[in-house]
N, C-alpha and C positions, 0 to 999 in steps of 0.2 A: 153614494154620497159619504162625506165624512162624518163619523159618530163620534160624534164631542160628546158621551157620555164614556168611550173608553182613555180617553184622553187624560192623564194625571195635570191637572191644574195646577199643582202647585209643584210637579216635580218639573214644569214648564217654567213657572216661577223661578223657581229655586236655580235653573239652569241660565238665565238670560239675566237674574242678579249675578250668579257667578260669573258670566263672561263678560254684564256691566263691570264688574267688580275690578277683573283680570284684564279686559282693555281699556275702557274709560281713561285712564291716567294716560296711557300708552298714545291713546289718540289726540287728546288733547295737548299731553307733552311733543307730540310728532307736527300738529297744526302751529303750535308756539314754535316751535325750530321752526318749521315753515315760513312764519311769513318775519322772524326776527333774521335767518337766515336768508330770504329775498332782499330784506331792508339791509346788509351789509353788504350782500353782493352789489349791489344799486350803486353803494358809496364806492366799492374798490371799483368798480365801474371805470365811474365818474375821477376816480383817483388816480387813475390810468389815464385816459384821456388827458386829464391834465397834467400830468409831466411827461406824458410822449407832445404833445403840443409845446409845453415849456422846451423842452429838447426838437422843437420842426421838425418832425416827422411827417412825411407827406402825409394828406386829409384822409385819403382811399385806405393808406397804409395803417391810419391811428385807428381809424373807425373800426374796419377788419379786426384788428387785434383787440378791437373791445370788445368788438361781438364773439370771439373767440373763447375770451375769456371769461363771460358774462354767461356760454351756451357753459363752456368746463364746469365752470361753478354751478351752474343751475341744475348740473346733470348730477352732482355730487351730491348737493343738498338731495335730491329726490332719492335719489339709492340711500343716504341718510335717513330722510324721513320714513321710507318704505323698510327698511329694514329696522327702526324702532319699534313699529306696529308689530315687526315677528313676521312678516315676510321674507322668505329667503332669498337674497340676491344673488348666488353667484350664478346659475343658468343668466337672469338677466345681465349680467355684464360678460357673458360669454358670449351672448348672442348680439350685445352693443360690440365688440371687440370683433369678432366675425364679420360684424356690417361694416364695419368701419374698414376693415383689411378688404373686401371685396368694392367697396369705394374708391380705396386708395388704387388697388389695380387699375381700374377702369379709367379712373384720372391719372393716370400717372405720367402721361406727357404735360399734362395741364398742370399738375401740383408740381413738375421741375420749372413751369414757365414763373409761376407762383413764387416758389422758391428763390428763383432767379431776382424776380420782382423785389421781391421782401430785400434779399442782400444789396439789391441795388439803389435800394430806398435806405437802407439801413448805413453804408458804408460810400456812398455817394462819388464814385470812381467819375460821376459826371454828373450836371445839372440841368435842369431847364434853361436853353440858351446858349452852351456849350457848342462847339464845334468838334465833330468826334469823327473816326473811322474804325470802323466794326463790322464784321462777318463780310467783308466785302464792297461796305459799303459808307459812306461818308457822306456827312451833313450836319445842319442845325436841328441840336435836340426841342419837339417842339411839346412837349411832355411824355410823363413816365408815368404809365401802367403798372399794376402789379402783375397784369400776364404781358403786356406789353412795352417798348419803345417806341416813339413816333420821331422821324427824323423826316426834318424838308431839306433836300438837295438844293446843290447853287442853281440847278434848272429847273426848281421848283417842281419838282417831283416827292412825292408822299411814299415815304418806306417805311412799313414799318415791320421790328423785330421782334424776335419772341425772346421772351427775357431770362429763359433757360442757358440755351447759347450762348448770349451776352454775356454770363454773368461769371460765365468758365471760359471764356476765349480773350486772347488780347486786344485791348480797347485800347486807340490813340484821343487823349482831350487835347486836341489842337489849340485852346483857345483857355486851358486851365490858369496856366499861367500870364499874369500882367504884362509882360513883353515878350516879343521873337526875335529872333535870329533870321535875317536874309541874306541867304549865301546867291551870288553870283560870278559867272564866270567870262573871264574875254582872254582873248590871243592877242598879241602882242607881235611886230617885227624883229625879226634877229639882229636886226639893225638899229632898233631904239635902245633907249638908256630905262632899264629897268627901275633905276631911282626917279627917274624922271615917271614915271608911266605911276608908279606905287605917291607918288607924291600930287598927279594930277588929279587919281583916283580918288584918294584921301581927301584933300582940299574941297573936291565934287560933293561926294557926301555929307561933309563936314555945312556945304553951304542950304542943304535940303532939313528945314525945321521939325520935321518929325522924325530924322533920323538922334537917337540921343548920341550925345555926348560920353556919356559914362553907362555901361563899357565904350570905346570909343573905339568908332571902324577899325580894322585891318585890313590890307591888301599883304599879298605874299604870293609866292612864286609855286604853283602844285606841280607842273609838270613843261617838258620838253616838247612839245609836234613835230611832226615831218616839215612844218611851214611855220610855226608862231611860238612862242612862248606863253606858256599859259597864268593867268594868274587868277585869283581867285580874292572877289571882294566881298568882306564880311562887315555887317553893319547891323545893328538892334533898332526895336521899334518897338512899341505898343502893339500891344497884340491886335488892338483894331485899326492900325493905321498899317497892318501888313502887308496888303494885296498892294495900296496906293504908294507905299516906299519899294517896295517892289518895283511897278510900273516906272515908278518915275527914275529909279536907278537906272533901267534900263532904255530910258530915253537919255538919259544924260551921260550915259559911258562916252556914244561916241565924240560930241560934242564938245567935251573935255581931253580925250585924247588925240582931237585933232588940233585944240587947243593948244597942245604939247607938241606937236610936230609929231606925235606918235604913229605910225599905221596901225591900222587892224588887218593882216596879210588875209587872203584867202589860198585853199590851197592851188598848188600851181605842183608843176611837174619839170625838169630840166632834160632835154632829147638833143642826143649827140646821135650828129649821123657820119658816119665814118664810110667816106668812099673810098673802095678794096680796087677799082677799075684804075685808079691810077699807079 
């Protein structure tokens, strides 16, 4: 058993006033940083949020970065407060920097998808709704992940990418811009009147309401065939009226260049037979 009569009382005393003395301040100034340090971080929080929302930043994307920034700060105040008290920190942020490096390996396909995300949320090469062609593959963007892209095809298939790829490969926004360009192409008789053929063309277009006006169709001559003359008709649209000014161009080529006395020739072959018997 313990003999509390060898026990010096007051040099017990005397010891636990002296480290009252020597900590008390220390810990009570380390609980005030504490919870006055929680209560700022709270605000820059909150202060972040709200000007990544004032600037649309996707929700997934804002939120992440709050908590990101909210975990940074929290980790600092504590290495703060802990090292007021006269705890030595640096083994501990040798062994947070260790964990962290051995994290980053283990995720390191997941933290370029991540990455990918972030930039693509960040710098917006395309949007929810957008029509895109990437890694092989094209369709309507039907939202963006921070490790992902989800894209539905025109057959209504579900692809989706990993946002690492995406976010380093070439990306076509088919759909970025308010108006397209529809290039089409027809042959022509060696026989017809090239003004005439470019002027049928022209007038065709010119009569279909979703083709604009300004820039204003062109037709022109691209090339020679073994059997036609080729030309080549260009006409602008609204980018959602592209598929349907398409189609409809191409039902009304012939129509109008038969209109014209025009042919459309297909190929043919000329065969001389030369009899040697006579």
């Amino acid at each position: 058993m313990l003999d509390l009569s060898k026990i010096d009382v007051e040099q017990v005393v005397n010891t636990v006033t002296e480290m009252a003395i020597l900590y008390a301040p220390k810990i009570i100034l380390a609980i005030i940083t504490l919870f006055i340090g929680l209560w700022v971080i709270s605000l820059i929080s909150k202060g972040i949020d709200f000007l990544l929302q004032k600037k649309e930043f996707n929700v997934s994307l804002r939120k992440w970065l709050c908590s990101m920034a909210t975990v940074m700060l929290k980790a600092c105040l504590f290495i703060s407060v802990i090292s007021m008290i006269g705890v030595q920190t640096t083994s501990f942020i040798a062994i947070l920097g260790a964990a962290g490096l051995a994290i980053g390996l283990a995720l390191q396909g997941s933290l370029s998808n991540f990455a990918g995300g972030v930039l693509i949320l960040i710098f917006k090469p395309f949007q929810v709704g957008d029509y895109i062609v990437a890694q092989g593959e094209e369709g309507v963007v039907e939202a963006i992940d921070v490790f992902c892209t989800f894209l539905t095809t025109l057959d209504n298939r579900r692809v989706i990418l990993p946002n690492g790829p995406l976010a380093s490969e070439k990306i076509k926004n088919i759909t970025h811009e308010s108006i397209r360009r529809v290039d089409l192409s027809v042959g022509i008789s060696y026989c017809a009147s090239v003004d005439n053929a470019e002027q049928a063309l022209t007038s065709m277009a010119l009569e279909n309401n979703s083709v604009l006006k300004d820039p204003k169709p062109f037709v022109g001559v691209t090339g020679y065939g073994d059997s036609s003359i080729d030309l080549t008709l260009r006409v602008w649209c609204k980018t959602e009226d592209y598929w349907d000014v398409y189609f409809d161009m191409n039902r009304a080529i012939k129509p109008a260049l038969d209109g014209a006395d025009i042919a459309i020739p297909f190929p043919q072959r000329d065969v001389h037979i030369i009899d040697k018997s006579s």
